[in-house]
C-alpha positions as CSV (number, residue, x, y, z in Angstrom):
1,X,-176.5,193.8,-25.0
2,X,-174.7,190.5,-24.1
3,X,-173.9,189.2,-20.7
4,X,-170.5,188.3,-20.2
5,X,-168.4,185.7,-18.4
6,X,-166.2,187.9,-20.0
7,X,-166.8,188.2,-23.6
8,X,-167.0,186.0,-26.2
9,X,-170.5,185.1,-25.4
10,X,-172.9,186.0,-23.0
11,X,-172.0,182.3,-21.0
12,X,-168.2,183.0,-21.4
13,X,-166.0,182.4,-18.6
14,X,-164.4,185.6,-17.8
15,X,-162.1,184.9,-20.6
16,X,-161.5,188.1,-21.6
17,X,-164.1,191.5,-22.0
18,X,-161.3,193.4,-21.3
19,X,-157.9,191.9,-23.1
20,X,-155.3,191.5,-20.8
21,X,-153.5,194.4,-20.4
22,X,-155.7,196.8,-21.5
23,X,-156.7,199.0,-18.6
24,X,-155.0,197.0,-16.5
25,X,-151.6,197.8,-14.9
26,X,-149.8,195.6,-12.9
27,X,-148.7,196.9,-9.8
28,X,-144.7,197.4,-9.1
29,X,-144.8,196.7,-5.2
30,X,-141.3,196.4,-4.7
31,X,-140.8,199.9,-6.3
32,X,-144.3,201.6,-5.3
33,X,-143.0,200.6,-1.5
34,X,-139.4,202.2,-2.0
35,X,-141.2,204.8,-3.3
36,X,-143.4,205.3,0.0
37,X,-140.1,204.8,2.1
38,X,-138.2,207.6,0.3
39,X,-141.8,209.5,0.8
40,X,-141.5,208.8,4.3
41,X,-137.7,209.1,4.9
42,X,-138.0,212.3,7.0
43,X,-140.0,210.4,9.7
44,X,-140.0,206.7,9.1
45,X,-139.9,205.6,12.6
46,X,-143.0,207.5,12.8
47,X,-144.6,205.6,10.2
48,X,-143.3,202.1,10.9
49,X,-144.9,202.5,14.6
50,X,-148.3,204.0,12.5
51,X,-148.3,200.8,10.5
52,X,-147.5,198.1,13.3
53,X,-149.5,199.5,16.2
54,X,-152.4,201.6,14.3
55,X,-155.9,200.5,12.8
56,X,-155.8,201.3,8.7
57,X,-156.8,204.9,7.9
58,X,-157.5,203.9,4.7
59,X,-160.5,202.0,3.6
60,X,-163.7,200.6,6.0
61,X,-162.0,196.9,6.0
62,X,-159.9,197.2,9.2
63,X,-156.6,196.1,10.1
64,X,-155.1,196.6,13.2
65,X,-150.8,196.8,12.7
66,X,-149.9,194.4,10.0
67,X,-153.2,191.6,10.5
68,X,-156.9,191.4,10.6
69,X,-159.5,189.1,11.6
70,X,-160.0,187.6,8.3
71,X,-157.0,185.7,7.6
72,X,-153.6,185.0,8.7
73,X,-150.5,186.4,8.3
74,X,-149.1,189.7,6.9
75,X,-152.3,192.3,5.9
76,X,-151.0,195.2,4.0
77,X,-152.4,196.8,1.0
78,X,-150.5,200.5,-1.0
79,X,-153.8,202.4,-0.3
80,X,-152.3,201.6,3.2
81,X,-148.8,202.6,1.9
82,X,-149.9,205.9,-0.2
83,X,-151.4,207.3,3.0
84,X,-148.4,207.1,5.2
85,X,-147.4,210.5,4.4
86,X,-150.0,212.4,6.0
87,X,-149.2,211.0,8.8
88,X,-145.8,211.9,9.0
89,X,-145.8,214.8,7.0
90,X,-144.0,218.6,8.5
91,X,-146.1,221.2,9.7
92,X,-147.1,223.5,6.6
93,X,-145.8,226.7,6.5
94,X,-148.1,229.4,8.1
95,X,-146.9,232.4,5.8
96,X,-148.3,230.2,2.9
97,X,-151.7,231.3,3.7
98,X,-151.2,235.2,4.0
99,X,-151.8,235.0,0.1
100,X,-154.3,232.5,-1.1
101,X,-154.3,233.6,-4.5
102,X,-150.8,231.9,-4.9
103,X,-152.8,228.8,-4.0
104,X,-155.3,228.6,-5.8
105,X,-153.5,227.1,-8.9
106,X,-153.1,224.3,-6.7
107,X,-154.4,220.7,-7.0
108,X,-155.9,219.2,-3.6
109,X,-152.9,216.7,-4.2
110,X,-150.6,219.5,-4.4
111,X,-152.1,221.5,-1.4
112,X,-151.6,218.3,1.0
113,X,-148.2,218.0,0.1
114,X,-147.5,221.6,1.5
115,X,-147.9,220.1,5.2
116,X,-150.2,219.7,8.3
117,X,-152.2,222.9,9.4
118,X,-150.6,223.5,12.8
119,X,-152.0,227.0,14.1
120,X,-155.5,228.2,14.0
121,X,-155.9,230.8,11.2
122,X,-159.0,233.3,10.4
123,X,-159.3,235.2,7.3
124,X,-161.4,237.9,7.1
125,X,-163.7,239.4,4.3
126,X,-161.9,241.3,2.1
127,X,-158.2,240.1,2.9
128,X,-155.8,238.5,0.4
129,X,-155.4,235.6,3.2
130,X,-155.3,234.2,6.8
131,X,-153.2,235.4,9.5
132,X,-152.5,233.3,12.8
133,X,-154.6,233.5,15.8
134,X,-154.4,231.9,19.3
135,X,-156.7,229.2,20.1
136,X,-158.7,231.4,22.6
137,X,-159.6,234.5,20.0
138,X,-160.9,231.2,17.7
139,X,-162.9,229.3,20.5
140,X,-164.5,233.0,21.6
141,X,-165.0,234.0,17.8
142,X,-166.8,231.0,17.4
143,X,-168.8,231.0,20.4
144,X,-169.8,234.9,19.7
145,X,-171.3,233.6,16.0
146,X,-173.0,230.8,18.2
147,X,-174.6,233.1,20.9
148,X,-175.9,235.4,18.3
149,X,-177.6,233.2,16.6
150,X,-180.3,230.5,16.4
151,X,-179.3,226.8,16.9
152,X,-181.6,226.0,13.8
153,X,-178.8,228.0,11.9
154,X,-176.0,226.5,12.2
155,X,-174.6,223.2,11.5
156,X,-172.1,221.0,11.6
157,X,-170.9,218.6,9.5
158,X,-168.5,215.7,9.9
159,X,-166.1,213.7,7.1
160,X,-164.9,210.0,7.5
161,X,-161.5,211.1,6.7
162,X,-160.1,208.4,9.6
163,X,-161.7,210.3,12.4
164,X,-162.8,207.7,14.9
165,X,-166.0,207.5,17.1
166,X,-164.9,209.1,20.2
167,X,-165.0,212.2,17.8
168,X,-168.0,211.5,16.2
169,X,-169.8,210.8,19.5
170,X,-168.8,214.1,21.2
171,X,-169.4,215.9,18.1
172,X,-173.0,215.2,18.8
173,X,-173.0,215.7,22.2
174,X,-171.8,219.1,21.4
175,X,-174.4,219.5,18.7
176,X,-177.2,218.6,21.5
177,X,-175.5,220.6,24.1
178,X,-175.9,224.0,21.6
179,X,-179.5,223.3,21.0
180,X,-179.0,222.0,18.0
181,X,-179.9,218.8,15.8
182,X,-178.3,220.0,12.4
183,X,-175.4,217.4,12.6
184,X,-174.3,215.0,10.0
185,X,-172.0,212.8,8.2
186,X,-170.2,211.5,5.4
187,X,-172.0,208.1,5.4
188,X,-175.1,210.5,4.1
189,X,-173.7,211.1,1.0
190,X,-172.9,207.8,0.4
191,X,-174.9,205.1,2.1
192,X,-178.2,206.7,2.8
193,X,-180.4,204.6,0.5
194,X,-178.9,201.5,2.5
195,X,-179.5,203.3,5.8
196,X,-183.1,203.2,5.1
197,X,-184.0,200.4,3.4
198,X,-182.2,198.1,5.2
199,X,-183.4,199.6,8.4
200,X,-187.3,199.1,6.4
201,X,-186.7,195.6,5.5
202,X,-184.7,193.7,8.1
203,X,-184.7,195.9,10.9
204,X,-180.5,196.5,10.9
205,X,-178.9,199.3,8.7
206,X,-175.8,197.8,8.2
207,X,-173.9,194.6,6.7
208,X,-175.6,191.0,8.6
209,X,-172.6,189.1,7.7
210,X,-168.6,189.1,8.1
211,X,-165.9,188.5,5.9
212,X,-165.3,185.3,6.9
213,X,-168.6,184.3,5.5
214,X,-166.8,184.8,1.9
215,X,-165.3,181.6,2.3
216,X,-166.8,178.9,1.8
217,X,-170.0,180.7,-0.2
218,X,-171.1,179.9,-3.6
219,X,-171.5,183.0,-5.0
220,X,-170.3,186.9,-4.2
221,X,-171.8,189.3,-6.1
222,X,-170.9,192.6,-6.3
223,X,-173.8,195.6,-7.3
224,X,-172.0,199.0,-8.3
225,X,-169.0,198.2,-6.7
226,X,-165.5,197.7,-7.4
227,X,-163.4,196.6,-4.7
228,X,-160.5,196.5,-6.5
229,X,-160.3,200.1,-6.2
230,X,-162.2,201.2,-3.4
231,X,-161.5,198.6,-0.9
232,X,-158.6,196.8,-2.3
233,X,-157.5,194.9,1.4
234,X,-160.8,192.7,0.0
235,X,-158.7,191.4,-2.8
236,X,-156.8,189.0,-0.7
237,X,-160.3,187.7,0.8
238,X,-161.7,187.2,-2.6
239,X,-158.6,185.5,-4.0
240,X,-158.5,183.0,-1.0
241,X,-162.4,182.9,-1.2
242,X,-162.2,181.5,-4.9
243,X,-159.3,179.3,-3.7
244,X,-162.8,177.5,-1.8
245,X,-164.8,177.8,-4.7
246,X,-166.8,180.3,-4.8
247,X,-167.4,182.7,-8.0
248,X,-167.1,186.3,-8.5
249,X,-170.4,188.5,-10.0
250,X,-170.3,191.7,-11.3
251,X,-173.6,194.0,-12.1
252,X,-172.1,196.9,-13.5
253,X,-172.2,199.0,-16.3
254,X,-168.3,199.4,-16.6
255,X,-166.0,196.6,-16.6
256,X,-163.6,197.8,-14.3
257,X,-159.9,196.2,-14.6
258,X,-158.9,195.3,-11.5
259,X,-161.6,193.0,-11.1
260,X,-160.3,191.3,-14.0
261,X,-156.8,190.8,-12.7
262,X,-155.6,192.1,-9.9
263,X,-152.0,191.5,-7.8
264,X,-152.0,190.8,-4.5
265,X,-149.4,192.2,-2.7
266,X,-149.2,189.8,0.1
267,X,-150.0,186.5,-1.7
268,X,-146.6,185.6,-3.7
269,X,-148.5,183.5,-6.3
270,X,-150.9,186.7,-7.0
271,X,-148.2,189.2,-6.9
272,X,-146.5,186.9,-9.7
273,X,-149.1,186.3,-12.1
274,X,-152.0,188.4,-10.2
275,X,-155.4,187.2,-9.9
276,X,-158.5,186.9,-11.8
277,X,-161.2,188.0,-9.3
278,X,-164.4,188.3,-11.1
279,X,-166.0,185.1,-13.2
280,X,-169.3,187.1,-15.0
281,X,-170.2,190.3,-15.5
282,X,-173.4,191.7,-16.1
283,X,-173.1,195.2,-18.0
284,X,-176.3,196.7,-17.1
285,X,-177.0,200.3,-18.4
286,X,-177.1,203.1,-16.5
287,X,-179.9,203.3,-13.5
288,X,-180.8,199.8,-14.8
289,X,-180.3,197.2,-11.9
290,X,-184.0,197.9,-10.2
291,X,-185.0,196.4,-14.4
292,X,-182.5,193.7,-14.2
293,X,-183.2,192.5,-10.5
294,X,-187.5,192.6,-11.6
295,X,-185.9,190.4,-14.1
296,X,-184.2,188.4,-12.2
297,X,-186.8,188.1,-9.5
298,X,-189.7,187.4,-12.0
299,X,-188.0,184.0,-13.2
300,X,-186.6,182.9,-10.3
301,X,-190.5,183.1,-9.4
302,X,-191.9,182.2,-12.0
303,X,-189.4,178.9,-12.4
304,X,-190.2,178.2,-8.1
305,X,-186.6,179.1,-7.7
306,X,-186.9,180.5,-4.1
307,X,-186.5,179.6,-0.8
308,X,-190.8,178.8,0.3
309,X,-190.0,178.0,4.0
310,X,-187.5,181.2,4.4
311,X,-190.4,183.0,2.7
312,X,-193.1,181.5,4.8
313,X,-190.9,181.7,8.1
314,X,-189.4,184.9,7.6
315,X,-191.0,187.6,5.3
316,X,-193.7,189.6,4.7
317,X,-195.2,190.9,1.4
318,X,-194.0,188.2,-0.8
319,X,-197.8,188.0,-2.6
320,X,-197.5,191.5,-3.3
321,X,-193.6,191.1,-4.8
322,X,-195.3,187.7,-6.7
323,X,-197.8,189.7,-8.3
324,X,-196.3,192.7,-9.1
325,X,-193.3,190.6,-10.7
326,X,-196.1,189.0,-13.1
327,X,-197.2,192.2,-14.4
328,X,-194.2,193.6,-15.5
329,X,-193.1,192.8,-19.2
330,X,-189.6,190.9,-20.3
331,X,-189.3,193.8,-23.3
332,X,-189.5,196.9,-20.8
333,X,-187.2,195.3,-18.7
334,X,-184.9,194.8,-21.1
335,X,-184.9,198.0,-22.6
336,X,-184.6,199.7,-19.2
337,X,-181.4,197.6,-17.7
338,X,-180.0,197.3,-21.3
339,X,-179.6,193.2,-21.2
340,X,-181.5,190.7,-22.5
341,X,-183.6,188.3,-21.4
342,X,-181.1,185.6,-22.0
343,X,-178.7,187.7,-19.4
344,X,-181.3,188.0,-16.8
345,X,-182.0,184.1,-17.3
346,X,-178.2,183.4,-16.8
347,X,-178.3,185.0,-13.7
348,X,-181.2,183.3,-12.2
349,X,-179.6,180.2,-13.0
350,X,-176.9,180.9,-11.2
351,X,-178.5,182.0,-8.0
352,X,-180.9,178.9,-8.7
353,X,-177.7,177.0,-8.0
354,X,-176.2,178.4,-5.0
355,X,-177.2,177.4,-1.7
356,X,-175.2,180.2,-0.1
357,X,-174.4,183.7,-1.5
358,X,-173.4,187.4,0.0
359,X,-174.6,190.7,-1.9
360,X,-172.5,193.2,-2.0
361,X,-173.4,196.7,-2.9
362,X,-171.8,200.6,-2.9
363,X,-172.1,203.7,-4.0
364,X,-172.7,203.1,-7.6
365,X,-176.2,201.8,-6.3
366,X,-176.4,204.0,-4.0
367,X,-175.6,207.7,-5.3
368,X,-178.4,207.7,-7.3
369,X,-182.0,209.2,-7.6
370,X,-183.7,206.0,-7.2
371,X,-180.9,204.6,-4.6
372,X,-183.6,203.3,-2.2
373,X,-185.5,201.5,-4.5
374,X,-182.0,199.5,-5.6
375,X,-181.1,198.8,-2.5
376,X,-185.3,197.1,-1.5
377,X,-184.7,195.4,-5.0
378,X,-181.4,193.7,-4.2
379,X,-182.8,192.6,-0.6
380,X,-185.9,191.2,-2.0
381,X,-183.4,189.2,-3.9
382,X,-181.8,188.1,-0.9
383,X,-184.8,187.5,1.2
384,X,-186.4,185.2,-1.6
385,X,-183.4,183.0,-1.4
386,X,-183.1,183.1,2.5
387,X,-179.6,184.7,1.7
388,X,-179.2,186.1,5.4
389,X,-179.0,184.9,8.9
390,X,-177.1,181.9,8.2
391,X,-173.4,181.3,7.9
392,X,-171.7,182.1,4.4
393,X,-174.9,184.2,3.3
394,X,-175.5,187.8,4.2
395,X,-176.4,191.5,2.8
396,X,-173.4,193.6,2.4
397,X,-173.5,197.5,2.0
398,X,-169.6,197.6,1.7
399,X,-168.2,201.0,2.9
400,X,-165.0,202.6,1.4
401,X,-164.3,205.3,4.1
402,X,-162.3,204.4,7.4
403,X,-164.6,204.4,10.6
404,X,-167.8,205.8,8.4
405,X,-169.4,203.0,9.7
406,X,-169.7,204.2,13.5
407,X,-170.8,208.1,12.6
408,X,-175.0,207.2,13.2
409,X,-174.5,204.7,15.5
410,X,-172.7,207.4,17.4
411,X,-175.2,210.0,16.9
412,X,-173.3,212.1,14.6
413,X,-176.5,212.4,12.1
414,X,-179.5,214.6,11.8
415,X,-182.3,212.4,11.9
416,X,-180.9,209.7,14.8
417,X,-179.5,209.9,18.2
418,X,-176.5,207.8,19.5
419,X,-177.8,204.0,19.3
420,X,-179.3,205.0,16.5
421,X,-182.5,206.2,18.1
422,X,-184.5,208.5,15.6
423,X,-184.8,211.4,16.6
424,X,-188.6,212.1,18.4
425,X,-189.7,213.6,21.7
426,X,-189.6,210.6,23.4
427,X,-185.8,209.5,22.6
428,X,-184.8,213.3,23.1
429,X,-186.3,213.2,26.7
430,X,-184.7,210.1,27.3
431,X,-181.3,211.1,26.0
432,X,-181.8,214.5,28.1
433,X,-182.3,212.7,31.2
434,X,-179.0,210.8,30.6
435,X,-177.2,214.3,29.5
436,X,-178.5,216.4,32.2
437,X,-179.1,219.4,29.5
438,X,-182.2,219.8,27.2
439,X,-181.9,217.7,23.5
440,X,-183.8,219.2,20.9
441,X,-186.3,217.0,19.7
442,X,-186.7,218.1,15.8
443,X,-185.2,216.7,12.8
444,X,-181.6,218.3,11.7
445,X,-180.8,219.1,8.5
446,X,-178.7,216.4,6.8
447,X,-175.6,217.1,4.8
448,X,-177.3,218.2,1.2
449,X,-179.6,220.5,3.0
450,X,-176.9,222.0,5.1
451,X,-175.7,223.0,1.3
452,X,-179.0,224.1,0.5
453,X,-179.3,226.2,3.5
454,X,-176.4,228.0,2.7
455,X,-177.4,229.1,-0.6
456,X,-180.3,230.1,0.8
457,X,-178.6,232.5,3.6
458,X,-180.6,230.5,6.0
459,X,-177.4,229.6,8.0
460,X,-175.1,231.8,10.2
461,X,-172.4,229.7,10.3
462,X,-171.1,226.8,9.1
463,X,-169.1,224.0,11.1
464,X,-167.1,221.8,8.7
465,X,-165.1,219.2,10.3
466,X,-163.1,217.3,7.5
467,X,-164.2,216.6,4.1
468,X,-164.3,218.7,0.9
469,X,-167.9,219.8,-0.7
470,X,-166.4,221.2,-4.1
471,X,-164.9,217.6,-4.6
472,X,-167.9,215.2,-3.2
473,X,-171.1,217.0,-4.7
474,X,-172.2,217.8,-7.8
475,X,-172.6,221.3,-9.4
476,X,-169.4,222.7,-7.7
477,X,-169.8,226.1,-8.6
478,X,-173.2,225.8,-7.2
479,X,-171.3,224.6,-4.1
480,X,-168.9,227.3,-4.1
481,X,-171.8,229.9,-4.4
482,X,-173.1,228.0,-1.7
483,X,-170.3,228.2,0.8
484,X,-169.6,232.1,-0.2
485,X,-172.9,233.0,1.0
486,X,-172.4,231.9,4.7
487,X,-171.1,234.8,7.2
488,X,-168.8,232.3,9.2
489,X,-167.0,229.5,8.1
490,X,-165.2,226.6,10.3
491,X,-162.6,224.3,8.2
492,X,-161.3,221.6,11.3
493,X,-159.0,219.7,9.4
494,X,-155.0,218.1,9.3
495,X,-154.7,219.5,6.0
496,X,-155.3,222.2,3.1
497,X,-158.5,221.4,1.0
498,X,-159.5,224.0,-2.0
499,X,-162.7,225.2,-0.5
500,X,-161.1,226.4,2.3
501,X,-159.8,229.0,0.0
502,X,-163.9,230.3,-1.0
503,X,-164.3,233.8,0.5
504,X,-167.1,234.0,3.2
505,X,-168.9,237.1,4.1
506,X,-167.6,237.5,7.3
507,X,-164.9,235.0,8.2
508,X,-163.1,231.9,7.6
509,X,-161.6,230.2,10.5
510,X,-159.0,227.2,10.0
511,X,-158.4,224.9,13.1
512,X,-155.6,222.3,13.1
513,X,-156.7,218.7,14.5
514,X,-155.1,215.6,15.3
515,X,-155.1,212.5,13.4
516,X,-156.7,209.6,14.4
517,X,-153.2,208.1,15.9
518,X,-152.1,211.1,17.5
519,X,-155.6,211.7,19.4
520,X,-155.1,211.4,23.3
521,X,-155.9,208.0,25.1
522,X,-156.2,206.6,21.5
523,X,-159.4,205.9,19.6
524,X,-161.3,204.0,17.8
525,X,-163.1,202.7,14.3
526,X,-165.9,200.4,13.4
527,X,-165.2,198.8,10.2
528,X,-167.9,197.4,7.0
529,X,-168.5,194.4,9.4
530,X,-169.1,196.3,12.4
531,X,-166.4,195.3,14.0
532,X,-165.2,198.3,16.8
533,X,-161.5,198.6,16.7
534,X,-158.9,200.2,19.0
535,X,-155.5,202.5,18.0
536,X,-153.7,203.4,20.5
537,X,-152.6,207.2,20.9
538,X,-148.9,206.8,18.9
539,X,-147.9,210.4,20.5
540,X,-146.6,213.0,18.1
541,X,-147.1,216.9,18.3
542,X,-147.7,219.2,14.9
543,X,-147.8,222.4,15.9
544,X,-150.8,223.5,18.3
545,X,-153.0,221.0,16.7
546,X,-155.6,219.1,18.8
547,X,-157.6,215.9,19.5
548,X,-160.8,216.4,17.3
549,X,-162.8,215.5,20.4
550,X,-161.2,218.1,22.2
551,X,-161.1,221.4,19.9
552,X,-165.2,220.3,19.8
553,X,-165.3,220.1,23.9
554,X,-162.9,223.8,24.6
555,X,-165.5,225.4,22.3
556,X,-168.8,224.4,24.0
557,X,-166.9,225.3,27.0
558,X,-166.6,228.6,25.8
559,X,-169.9,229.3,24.8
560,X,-171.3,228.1,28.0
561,X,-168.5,228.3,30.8
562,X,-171.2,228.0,33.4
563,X,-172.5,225.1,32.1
564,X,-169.4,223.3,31.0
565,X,-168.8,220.7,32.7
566,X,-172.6,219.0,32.0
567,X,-170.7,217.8,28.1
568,X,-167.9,215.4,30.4
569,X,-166.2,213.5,28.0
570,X,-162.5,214.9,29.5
571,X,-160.2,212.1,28.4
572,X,-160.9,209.3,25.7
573,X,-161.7,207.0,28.0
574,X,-164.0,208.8,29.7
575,X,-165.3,209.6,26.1
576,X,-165.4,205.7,25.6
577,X,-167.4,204.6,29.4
578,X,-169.9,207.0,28.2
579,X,-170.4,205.4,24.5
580,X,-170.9,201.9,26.3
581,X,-173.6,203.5,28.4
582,X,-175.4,205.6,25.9
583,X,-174.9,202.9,23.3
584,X,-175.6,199.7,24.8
585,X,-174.1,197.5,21.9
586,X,-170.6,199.2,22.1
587,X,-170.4,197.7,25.6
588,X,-166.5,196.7,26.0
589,X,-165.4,199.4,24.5
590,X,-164.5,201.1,27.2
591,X,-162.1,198.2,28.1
592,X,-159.8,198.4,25.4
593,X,-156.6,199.7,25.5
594,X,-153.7,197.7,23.2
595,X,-153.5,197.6,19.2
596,X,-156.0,194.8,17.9
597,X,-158.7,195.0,20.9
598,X,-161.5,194.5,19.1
599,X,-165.4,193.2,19.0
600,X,-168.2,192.6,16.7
């Protein structure tokens, strides 16, 4: 198969793999925005103050009101837009859920539109549907389950759906507190493989560069990714980033559209005529970049095109990338990543000829068998061209989920405590000393396993804060098998999701939270570039929801009254002084306090 700089031939320019028009829809702002207003017209004082004084619950990027730390000037994407509404959205109606078979025909899109859970709800084996409890008979249902049973089986589970890191570091705290290290997030389903092998090969399990070091670069290159979609606020940086020269590379099997042409809201002469945002594309098959990058790295060897005194300065191992590189064959390559050598040669050239580049990789890279490996491969490529530690260069894992960033630096994970510590006898002493209460010192079970565990009936209950298992794993009647074979079940959410519908054997509880803007004292996200970001509380009451920190804190109260008052963490700033102790690089968050406090 051809390379393309968009079809034609393999060289061509991005002139066009994917005619104009054909997949590709430009964007009505003017009418998508009325649209979102007439959404919004119930509350839309609500959702002006969410969108001038609030940090994006959107994507990972980060913008705080209408600006970010990228460019200047107005910052606002629809992804931004679309989610307004669950923010200013009416309480659902309870009666709704006395009958869930009348729900069931529903959509996830059709189930949020029925409101915000506002009153804790328990259904019990055998009944058509929930009926509303008070928050004590949940908290002392709950801690009964947990009493009863051993903290190896239980475990809690946390989404990125915009909760913010004071949640996710009392989440863990709570997890410790019960005796238990089964705790995990969101970011395991989709960033593992980055986790690791960036932790393995340069010592920092997240992105080494910002933004900013788009401009000015030579090359961006994106691996299974398409920002268009997932992180679309990047859309502005990349326009005004190939307004400074640099070009656009995609390695991906699909051509997606939006990359082709895209309209920038925000930029007049890109929301007139849009923008072409990528310049070559590199269809490679299926599970084919780790044969594409040998490739790649075998010429660019081969040919002397690397960086020697980067190499020589800075790495380890390269003999042993050299000369497995030399024994690998050009026509097993190309049958595994599906281009041709000519392809692979094209892109050698091209990173021949940059002096500067960032990688940027996601979850099509990732959320795969072999994710790891991908991942080691694209940082080799990096590290032979000294692509990292200077300015305009840098290794990008790019995150889609608001504030999924922060979840293991906060702890919230089964194999790491806060700061990222793993998790060993040493660092659990340590962190006990700090707590003042025991820390288990085994490894948790991480989020597949927590599945796992359930189909096995080797959990009691099951804590689910956020997130939606039928709709983010594969096999979902597995997962639904899965979930029915757990005697308790906790759903913590703002909304209706479908698997809170699956029948447990004992009990499913429902607990309404708080979103991220209505949390008390305010909270906080840490975006792609790891920059830590403050939202002020912007006060609004749904029923007798609660702070997501909070509803975690009343319950360990419960289950141990006597030793309550060991978890702390009583207000969110109190939440935030002890992350900028426990976590020694989120020092200063603890002074923020205004919309757009912020460091990196």
């Amino acid at each position: 198969m051809a390379t393309h700089k968009i079809q034609k031939d393999w060289k061509g320019r991005l002139r066009s793999a994917v005619p104009f028009g054909l997949g590709q829809v430009k964007p009505h702002h003017f009418r998508d925005m009325a649209k979102v207003a007439w959404k919004n017209r119930d509350n839309l004082g609500y959702a002006w103050k969410v969108l001038s004084q609030g940090v994006c619950d959107g994507c990972a990027l980060g913008v705080a009101g209408f600006h970010d730390w990228t460019i200047k000037g107005v910052h606002l994407c629809m992804t931004r837009l679309n989610l307004l509404r669950l923010n200013t959205m009416p309480e659902l109606d309870a009666s709704l859920l006395e009958d869930v078979s009348k729900l069931k025909s529903l959509d996830n899109a059709q189930l949020r539109e029925l409101g915000r859970l506002s009153y804790p709800m328990l259904r019990e084996t055998g009944a058509k549907g929930f009926r509303r409890i008070s928050w004590d008979e949940a908290y002392q249902l709950v801690a009964r389950r947990i009493r009863a049973t051993d903290p190896r089986r239980w475990a809690l589970f946390l989404t990125s759906r915009g909760i913010t890191n004071e949640v996710y570091y009392v989440a863990q705290k709570v997890a410790r507190f019960l005796g238990t290290n089964n705790i995990d997030n969101a970011a395991r389903l989709c960033h593992a493989p980055s986790t690791a092998a960036m932790k393995h090969a340069v010592g920092v399990a997240a992105t080494t560069c910002s933004y900013k070091d788009w401009y000015g670069t030579d090359l961006i290159i994106f691996f299974g990714a398409n920002p268009a979609n997932d992180q679309p606020v990047t859309t502005k940086y990349l326009h005004e980033a190939k307004k400074r020269g640099a070009k656009v590379l995609l390695v991906n099997p699909y051509f997606e559209p939006g990359m082709a042409r895209y309209w920038v809201p925000s930029t007049l002469s890109s929301a007139l005529f849009g923008t072409g945002l990528a310049d070559y594309w590199f269809p490679v098959s299926q599970g084919g970049d780790i044969a594409f990058l040998w490739g790649v790295l075998k010429i660019l060897i081969a040919n002397g095109w690397v960086d020697e005194r980067f190499i020589r300065n800075h790495t380890v191992a390269f003999d042993e990338l050299k000369s497995q590189s030399a024994n690998l064959e050009f026509a097993q390559l190309e049958a595994q990543c599906g281009l041709d050598r000519a392809g692979m040669q094209e892109f050698a050239g091209l990173i021949r000829d940059a002096a500067t580049a960032v990688l940027v990789w996601s979850m099509g890279i990732t959320q795969h068998a072999f994710g790891g490996d991908a991942v080691q491969m694209i940082l080799n490529l990096g590290l032979v061209k000294g692509f990292v530690g200077r300015d305009k260069c840098g290794l990008m894992p790019i995150r889609g989920h608001s504030s999924v960033q922060g979840g293991a630096e906060m702890g919230a994970y089964a194999t790491v405590f806060p700061a990222g510590k793993p998790i060993n006898r040493q660092n659990a002493q340590n962190l006990s000393d700090q707590y003042g209460f025991s820390v288990p010192d085994w490894i948790g079970l991480t989020a597949p396993e927590m599945v796992e565990a359930c189909a096995r009936g080797q959990l009691d209950l099951f804590y689910c804060l956020g997130g939606n298992f039928l709709r983010t794993l594969p096999e979902p009647e597995y997962v639904r098998s899965a979930l029915a074979n757990v005697p308790t079940r906790v759903h913590q959410d703002i909304i209706l999701t479908d698997q809170m519908f699956i029948e447990a054997k004992g009990e499913v509880l429902l607990l309404p939270a708080k979103t991220r803007y209505e949390q008390d004292d305010g909270g906080t996200e840490t975006s792609t570039e790891r920059r830590v970001m403050f939202s002020p509380e912007i006060p609004r009451q749904i029923g007798e929801s609660k702070a997501e920190w909070k509803i975690l804190r009343d319950l360990a109260a419960a289950i141990h009254p006597d030793r309550a008052h060991l978890v702390g963490c009583e207000t969110g700033r109190k939440v935030r002084e002890e992350i900028a102790r426990v976590v020694p690089f989120y020092d200063g968050i603890q002074r923020f306090k205004s919309t757009g406090d912020a460091f990196q």
